[in-house]
FIMAR-662462 format. One record per atom (N, C-alpha, C, O): residue in one letter; y negated, x, z. Coordinates in steps of 0.05 Angstrom, whole numbers, plus 32768, in hexadecimal, padded with zeros to 4 digits. Layout:
// FIMAR-662462
aYXZ
...
//
This chain:
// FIMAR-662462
x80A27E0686BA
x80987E1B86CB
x80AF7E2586DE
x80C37E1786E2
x80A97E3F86EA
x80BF7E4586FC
x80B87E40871E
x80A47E358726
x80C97E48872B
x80C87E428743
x80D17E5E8756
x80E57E6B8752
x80BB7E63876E
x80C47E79877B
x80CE7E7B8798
x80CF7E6887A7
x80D17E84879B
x80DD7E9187BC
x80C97E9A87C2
x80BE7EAA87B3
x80BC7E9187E0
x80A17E9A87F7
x80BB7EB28802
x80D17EA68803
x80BD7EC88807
x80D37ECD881E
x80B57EDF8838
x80C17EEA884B
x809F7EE1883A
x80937EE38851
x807B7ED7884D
x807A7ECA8838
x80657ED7885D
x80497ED68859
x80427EE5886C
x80507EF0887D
x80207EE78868
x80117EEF8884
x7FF87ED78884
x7FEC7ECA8872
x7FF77ED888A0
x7FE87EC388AA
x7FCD7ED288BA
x7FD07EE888C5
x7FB07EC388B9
x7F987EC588C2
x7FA27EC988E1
x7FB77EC488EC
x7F837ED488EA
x7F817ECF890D
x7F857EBB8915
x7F8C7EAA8904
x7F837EB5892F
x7F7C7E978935
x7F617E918931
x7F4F7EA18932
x7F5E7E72892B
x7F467E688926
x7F437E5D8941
x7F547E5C8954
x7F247E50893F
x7F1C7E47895D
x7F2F7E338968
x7F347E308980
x7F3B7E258951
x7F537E048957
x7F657E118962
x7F757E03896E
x7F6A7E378964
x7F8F7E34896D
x7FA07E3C8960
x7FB87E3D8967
x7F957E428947
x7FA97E41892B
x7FA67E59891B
x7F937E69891A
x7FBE7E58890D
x7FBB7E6E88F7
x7FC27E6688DB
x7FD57E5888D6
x7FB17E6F88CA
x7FBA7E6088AE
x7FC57E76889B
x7FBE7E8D889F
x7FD37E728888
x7FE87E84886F
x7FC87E8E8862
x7FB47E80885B
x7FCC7EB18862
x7FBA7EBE884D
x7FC37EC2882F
x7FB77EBF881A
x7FE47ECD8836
x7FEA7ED08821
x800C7ED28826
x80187ECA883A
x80177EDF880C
x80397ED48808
x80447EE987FE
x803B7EF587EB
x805A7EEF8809
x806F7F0887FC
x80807EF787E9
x808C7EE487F1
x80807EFE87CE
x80917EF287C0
x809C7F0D87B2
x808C7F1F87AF
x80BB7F1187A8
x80C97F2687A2
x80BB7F3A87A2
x80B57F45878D
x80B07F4487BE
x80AA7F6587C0
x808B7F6187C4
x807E7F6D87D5
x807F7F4C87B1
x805E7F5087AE
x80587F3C87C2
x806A7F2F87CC
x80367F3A87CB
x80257F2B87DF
x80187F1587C3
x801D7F1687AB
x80097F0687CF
x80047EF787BB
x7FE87EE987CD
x7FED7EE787E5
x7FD47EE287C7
x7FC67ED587D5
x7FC67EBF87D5
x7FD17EB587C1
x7FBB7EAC87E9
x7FC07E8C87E6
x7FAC7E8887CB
x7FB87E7A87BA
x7F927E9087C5
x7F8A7E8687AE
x7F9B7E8B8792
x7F9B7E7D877D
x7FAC7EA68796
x7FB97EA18786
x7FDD7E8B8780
x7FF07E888771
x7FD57E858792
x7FF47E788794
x7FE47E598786
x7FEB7E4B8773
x7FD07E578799
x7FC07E368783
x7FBD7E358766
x7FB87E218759
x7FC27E54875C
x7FBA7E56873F
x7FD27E4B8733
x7FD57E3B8720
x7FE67E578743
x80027E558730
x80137E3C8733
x80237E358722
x800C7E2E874C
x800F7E0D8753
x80057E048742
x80157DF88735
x7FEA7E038738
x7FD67DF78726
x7FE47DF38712
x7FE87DDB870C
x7FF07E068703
x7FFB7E0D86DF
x80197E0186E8
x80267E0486D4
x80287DF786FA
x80367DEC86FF
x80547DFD8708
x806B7DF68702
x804C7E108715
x80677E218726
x806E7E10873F
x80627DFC8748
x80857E1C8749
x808A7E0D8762
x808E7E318778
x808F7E498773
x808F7E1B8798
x80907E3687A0
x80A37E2787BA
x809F7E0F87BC
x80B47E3087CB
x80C77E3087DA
x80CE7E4487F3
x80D07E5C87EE
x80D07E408802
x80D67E55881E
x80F37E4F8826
x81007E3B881E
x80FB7E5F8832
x811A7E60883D
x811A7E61885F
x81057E688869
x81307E5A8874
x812D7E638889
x81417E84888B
x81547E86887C
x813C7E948898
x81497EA88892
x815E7EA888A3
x816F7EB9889E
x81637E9888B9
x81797E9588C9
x818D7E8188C3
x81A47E8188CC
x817E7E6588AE
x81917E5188A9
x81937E4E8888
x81A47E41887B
x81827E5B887F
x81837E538861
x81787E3C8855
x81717E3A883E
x81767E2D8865
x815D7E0D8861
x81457E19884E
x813B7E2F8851
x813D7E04883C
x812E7E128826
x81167DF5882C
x811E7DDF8833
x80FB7DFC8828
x80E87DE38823
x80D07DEC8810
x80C97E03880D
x80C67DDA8807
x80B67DDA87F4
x809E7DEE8800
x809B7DF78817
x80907DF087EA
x806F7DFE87FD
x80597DF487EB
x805D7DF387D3
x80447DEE87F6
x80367DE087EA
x80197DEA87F3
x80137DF68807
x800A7DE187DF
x7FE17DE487E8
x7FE07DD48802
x7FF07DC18806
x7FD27DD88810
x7FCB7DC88835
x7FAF7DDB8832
x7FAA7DF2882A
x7FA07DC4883D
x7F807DC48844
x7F817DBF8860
x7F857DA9886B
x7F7C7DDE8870
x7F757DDA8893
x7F5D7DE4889C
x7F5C7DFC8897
x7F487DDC88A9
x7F337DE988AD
x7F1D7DE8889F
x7F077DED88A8
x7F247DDF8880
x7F0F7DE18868
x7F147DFE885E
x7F037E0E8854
x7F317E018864
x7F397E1A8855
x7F547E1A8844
x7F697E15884F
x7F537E20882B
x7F6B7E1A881D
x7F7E7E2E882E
x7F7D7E42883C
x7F927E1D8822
x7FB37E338838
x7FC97E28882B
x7FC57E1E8815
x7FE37E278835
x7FFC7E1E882E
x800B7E1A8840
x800C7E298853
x80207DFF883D
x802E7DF08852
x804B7DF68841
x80547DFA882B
x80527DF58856
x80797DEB8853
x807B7DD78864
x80717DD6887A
x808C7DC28857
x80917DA98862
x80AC7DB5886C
x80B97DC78863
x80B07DA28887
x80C67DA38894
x80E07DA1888A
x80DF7D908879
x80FC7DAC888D
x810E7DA5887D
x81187D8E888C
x810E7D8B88A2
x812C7D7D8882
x81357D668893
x81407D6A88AA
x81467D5688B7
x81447D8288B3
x81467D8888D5
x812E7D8888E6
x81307D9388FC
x81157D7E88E0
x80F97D8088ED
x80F57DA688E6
x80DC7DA988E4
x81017DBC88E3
x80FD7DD188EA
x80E77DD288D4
x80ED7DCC88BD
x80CF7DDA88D8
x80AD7DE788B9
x80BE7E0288BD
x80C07E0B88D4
x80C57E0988AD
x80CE7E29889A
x80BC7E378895
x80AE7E2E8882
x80B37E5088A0
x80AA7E678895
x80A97E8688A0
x80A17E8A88B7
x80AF7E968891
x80BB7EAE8898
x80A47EC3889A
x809C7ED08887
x809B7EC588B6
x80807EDE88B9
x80917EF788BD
x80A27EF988CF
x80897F0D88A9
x80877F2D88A6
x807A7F3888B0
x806D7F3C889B
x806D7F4588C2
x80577F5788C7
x80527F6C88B3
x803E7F7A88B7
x80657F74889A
x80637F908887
x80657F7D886E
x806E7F878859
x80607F6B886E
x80627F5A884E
x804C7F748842
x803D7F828850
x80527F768821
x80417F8A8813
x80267F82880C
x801A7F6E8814
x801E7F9687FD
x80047F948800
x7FF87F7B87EB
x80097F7287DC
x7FE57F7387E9
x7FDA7F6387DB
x7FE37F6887BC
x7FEB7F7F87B9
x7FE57F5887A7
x7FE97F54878A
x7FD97F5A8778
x7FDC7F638761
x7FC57F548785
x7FA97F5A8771
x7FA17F438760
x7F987F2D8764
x7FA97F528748
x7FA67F4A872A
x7FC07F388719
x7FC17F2F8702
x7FD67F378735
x7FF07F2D8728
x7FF07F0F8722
x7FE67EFD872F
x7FFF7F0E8706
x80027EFA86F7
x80197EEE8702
x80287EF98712
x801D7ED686F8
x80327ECA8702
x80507ED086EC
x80657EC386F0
x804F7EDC86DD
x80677EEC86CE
x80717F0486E0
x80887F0B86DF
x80637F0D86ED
x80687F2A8707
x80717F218716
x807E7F328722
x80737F0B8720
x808B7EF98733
x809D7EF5872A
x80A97EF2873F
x80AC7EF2871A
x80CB7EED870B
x80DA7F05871C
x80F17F0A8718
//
């Protein structure tokens, strides 16, 4: 399977805890939703974030917060959690397959 580049997301309101959780993911140009990002984890893709100031890359993974599925990036070995918020990430994917990501 292949493996992609997160380069933004957008994140929910805050919930009552304080928090905001990943809705969805800019991957080359397109949005992607978190349910779809579980599909393509599932069939065995990988997916990865970058820092945009250092280049530090970390994994991204399914994370259950709230009783709501979402997605984590583990810290890179500098303690820094990696992830790059857009306010103009595009619009949702729809119907996109995971071949429309390449």
């Amino acid at each position: 399977m292949s493996e992609y580049l997160i380069t933004c997301v957008r994140k929910s309101e805050r919930t009552a805890a304080g928090h905001k959780h990943i809705t969805s993911v800019g991957i080359g140009g397109q949005r992607y939703t978190v349910a779809q990002i579980y599909q393509f984890i599932d069939v065995g893709h990988t997916f990865r974030t970058a820092s945009g100031s250092t280049g530090r890359e970390a994994p991204v993974t399914k994370y259950q917060c709230c009783g709501l599925n979402t997605l984590r990036s583990y810290a890179d070995r500098y303690g820094t959690t990696i992830w790059i918020t857009y306010p103009s990430a595009p619009d949702p994917a729809g119907s996109a397959s995971i071949q429309s990501m390449a």
